[in-house]
TORMARMI-209664 format. One record per residue: residue number from 1; chain; y, z, x of N, C-alpha, C in turn. Coordinates in nm, 4 decimals, m for minus. Layout:
<pts>
NUM | A | Y | Z | X | Y | Z | X | Y | Z | X
...
</pts>
This chain:
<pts>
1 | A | m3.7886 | m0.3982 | 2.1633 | m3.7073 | m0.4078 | 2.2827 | m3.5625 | m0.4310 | 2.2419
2 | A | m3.4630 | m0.3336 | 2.2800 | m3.3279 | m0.3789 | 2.3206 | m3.2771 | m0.4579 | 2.3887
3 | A | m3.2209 | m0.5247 | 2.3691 | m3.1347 | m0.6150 | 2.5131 | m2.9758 | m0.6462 | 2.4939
4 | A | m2.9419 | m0.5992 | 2.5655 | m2.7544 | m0.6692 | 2.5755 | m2.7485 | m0.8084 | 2.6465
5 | A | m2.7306 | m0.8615 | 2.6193 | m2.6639 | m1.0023 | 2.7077 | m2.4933 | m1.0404 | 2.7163
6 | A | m2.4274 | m0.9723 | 2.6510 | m2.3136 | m0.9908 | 2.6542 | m2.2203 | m0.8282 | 2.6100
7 | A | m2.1151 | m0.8521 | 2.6561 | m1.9730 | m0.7158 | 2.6911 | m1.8512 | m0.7666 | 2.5927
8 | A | m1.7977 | m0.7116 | 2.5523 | m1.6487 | m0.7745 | 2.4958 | m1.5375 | m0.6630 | 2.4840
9 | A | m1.4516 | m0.6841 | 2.5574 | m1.3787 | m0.5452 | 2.6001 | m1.2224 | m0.6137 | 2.5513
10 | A | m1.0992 | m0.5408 | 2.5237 | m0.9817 | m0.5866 | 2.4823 | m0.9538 | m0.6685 | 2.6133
11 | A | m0.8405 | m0.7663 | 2.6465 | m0.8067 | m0.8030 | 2.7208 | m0.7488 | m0.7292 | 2.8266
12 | A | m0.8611 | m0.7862 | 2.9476 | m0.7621 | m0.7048 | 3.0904 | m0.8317 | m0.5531 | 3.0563
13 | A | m0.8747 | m0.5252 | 2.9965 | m0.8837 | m0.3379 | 3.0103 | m1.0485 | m0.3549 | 3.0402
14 | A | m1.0634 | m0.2354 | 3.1478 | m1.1696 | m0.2051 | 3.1865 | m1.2663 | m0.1334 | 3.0824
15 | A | m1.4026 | m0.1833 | 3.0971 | m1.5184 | m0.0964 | 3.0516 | m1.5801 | m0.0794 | 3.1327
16 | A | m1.7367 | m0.0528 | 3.0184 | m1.8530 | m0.0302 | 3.0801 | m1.8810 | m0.1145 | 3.2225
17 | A | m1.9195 | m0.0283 | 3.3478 | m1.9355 | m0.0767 | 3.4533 | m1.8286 | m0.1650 | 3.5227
18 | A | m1.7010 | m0.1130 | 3.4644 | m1.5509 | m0.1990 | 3.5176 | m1.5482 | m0.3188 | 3.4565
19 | A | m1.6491 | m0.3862 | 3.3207 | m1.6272 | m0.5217 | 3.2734 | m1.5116 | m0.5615 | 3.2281
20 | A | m1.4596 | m0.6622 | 3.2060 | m1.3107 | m0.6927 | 3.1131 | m1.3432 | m0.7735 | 3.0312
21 | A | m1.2603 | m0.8352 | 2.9256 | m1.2449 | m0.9357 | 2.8525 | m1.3926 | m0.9707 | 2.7820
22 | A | m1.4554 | m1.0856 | 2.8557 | m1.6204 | m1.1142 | 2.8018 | m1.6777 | m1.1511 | 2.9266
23 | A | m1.7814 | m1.0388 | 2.9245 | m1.9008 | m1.1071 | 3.0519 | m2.0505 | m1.1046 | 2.9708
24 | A | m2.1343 | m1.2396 | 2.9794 | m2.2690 | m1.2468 | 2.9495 | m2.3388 | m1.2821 | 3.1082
25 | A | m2.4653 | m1.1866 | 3.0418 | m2.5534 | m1.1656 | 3.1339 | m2.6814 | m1.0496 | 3.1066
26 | A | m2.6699 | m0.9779 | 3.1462 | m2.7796 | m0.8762 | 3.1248 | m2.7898 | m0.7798 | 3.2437
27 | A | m2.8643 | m0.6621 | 3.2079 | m2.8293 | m0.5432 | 3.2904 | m2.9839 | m0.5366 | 3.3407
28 | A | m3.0130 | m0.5500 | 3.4523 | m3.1684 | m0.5428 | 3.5010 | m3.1668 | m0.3667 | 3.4830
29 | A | m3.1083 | m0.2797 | 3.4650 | m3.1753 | m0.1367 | 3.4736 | m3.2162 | m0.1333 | 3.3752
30 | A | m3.1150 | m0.1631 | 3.2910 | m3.1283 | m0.1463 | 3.1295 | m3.2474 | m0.1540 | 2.9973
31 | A | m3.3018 | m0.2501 | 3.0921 | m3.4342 | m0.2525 | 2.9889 | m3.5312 | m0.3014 | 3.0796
32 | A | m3.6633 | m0.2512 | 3.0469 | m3.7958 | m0.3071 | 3.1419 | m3.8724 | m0.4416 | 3.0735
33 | A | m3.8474 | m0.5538 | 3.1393 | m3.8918 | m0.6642 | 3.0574 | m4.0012 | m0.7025 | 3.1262
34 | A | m4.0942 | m0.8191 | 3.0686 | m4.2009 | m0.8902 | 3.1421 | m4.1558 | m0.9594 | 3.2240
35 | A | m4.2103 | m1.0409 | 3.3317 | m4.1751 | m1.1506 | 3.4004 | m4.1271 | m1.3130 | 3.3129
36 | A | m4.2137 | m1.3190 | 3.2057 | m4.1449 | m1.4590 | 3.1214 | m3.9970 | m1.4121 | 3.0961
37 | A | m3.9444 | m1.2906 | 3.0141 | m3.8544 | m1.2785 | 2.9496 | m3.7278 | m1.2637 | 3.0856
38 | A | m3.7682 | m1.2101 | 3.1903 | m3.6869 | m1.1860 | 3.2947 | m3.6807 | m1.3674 | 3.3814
39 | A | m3.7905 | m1.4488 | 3.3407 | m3.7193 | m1.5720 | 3.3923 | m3.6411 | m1.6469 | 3.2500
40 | A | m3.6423 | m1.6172 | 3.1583 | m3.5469 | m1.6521 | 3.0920 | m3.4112 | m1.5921 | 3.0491
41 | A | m3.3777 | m1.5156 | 3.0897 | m3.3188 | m1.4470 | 3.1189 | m3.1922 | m1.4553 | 3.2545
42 | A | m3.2824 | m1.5311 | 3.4031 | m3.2331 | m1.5493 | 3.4874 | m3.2086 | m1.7474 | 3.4371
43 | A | m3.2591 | m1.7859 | 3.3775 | m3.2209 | m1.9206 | 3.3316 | m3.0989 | m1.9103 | 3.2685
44 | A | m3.0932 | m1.8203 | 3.1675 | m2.9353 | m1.7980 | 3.0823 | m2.8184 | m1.7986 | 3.1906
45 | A | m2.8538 | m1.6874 | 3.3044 | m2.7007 | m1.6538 | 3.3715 | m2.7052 | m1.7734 | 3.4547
46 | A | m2.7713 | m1.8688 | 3.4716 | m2.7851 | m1.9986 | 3.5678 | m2.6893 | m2.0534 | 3.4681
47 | A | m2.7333 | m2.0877 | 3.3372 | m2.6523 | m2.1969 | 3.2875 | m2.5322 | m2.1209 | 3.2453
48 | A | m2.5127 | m2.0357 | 3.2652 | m2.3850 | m1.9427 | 3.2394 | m2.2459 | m1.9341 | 3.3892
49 | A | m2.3504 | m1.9814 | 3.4702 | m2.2442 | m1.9460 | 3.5946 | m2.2184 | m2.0905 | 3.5772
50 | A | m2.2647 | m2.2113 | 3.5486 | m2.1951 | m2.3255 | 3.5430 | m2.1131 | m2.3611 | 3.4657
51 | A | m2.0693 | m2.2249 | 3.3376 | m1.9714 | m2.2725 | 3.2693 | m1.8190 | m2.2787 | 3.3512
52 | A | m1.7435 | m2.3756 | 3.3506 | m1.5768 | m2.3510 | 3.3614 | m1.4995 | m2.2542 | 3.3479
53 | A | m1.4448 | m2.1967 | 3.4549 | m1.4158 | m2.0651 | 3.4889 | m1.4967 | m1.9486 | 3.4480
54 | A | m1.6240 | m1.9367 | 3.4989 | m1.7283 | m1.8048 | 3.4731 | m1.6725 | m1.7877 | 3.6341
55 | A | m1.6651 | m1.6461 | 3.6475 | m1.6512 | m1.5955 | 3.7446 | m1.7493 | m1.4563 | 3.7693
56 | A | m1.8617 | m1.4358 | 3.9126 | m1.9260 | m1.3579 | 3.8994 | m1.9107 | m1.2225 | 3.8979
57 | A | m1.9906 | m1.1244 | 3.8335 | m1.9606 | m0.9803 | 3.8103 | m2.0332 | m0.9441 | 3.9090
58 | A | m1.9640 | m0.8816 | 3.9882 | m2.0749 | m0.8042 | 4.1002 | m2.0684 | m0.6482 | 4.0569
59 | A | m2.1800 | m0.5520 | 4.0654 | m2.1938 | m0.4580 | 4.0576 | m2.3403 | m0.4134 | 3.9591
60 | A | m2.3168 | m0.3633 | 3.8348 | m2.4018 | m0.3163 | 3.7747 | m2.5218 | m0.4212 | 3.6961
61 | A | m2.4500 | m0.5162 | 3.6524 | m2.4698 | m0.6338 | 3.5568 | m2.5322 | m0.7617 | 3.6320
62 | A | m2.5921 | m0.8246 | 3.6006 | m2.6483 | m0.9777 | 3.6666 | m2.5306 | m1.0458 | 3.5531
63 | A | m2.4089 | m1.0875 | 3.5870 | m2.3842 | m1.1528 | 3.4854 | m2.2638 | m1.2291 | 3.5405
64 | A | m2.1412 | m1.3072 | 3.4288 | m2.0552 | m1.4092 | 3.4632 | m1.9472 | m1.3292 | 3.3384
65 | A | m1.8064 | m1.3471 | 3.4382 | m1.6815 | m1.3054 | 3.3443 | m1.6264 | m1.4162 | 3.2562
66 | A | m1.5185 | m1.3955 | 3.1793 | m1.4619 | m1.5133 | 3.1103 | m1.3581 | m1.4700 | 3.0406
67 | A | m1.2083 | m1.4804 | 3.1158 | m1.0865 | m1.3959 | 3.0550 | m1.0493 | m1.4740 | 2.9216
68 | A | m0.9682 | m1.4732 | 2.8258 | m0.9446 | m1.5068 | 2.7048 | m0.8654 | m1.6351 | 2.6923
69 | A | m0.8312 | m1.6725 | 2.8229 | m0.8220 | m1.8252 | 2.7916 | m0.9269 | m1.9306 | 2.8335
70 | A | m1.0226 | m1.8663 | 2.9331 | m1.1227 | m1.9817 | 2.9523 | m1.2346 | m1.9485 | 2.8241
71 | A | m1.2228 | m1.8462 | 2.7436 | m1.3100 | m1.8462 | 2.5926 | m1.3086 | m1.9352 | 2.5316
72 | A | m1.1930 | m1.9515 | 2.5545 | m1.0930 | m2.0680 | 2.4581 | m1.1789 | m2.2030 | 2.4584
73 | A | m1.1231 | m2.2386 | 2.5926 | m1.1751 | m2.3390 | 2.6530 | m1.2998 | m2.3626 | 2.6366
74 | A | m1.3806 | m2.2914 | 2.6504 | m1.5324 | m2.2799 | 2.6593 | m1.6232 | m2.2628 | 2.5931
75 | A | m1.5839 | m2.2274 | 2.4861 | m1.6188 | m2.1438 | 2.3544 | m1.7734 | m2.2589 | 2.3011
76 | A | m1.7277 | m2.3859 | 2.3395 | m1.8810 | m2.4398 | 2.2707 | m1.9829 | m2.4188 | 2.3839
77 | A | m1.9539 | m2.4516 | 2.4954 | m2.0764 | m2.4044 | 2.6046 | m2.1087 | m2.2876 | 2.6423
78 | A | m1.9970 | m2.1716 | 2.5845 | m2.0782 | m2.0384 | 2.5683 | m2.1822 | m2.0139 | 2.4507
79 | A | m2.1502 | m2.0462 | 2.3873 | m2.1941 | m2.0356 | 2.2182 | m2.2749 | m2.1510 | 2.2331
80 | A | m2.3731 | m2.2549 | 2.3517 | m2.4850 | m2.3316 | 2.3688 | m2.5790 | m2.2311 | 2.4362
81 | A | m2.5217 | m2.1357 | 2.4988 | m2.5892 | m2.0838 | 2.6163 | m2.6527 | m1.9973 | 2.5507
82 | A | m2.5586 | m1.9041 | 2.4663 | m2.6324 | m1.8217 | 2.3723 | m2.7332 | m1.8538 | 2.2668
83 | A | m2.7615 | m1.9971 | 2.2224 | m2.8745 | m2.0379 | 2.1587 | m2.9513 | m2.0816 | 2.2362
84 | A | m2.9516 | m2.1285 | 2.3790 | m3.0528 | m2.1797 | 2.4476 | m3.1383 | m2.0256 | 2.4546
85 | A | m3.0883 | m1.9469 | 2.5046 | m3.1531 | m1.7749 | 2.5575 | m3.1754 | m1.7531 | 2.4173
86 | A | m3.1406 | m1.7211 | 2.3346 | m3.2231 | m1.6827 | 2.1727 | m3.3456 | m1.8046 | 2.1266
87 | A | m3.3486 | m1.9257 | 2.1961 | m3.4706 | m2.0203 | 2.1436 | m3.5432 | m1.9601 | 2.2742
88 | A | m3.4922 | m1.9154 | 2.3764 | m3.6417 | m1.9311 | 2.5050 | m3.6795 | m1.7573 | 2.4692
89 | A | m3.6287 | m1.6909 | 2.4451 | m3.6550 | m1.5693 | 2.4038 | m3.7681 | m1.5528 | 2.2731
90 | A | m3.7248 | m1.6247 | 2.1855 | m3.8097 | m1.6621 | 2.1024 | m3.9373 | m1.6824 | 2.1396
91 | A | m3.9108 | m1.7616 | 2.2040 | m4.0575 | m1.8556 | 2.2750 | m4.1447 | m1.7674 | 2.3588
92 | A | m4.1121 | m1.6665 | 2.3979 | m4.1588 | m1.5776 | 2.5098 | m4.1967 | m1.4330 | 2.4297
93 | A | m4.1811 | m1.4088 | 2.3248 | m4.1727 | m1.3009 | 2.2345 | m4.2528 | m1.2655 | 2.1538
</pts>
């Protein structure tokens, strides 16, 4: 199985599905998962929308933005979030 959970685009310039800067999350078309991996999965963007300045992506993506100064800022509770979803992924795998 493939999976994206995260985008990283230059600052301010549009990508894939209009993303900018850094958005984590995951693309429900994108890959066909089980029900465990899809509730861990929806656990990640939970503890992801509570980071400090995550702002939501509406459109293609289930996911949360984060322009290059709240990275900054944030950088250890993004980089928690991303090991919490790689240990529950694990666990489900």
């Amino acid at each position: 199985m493939h999976l994206s959970i995260g985008w990283v685009f230059p600052p301010r310039r549009k990508g894939w599905f209009g993303l900018t800067d850094l958005t984590l999350g995951y693309d429900p078309a994108g890959v066909e998962v089980t029900e465990s991996v899809k509730m861990v999965l929806d656990r990640f963007t939970n503890v992801v929308s509570g980071i400090p300045g995550a702002t939501v992506k509406r459109g293609g993506v289930l996911g949360y933005n984060f322009e290059p100064e709240t990275i900054i800022v944030a950088k250890e509770a993004i980089g928690q979030s991303v090991a919490e979803l790689i240990k529950g992924l694990d666990e489900v795998l």
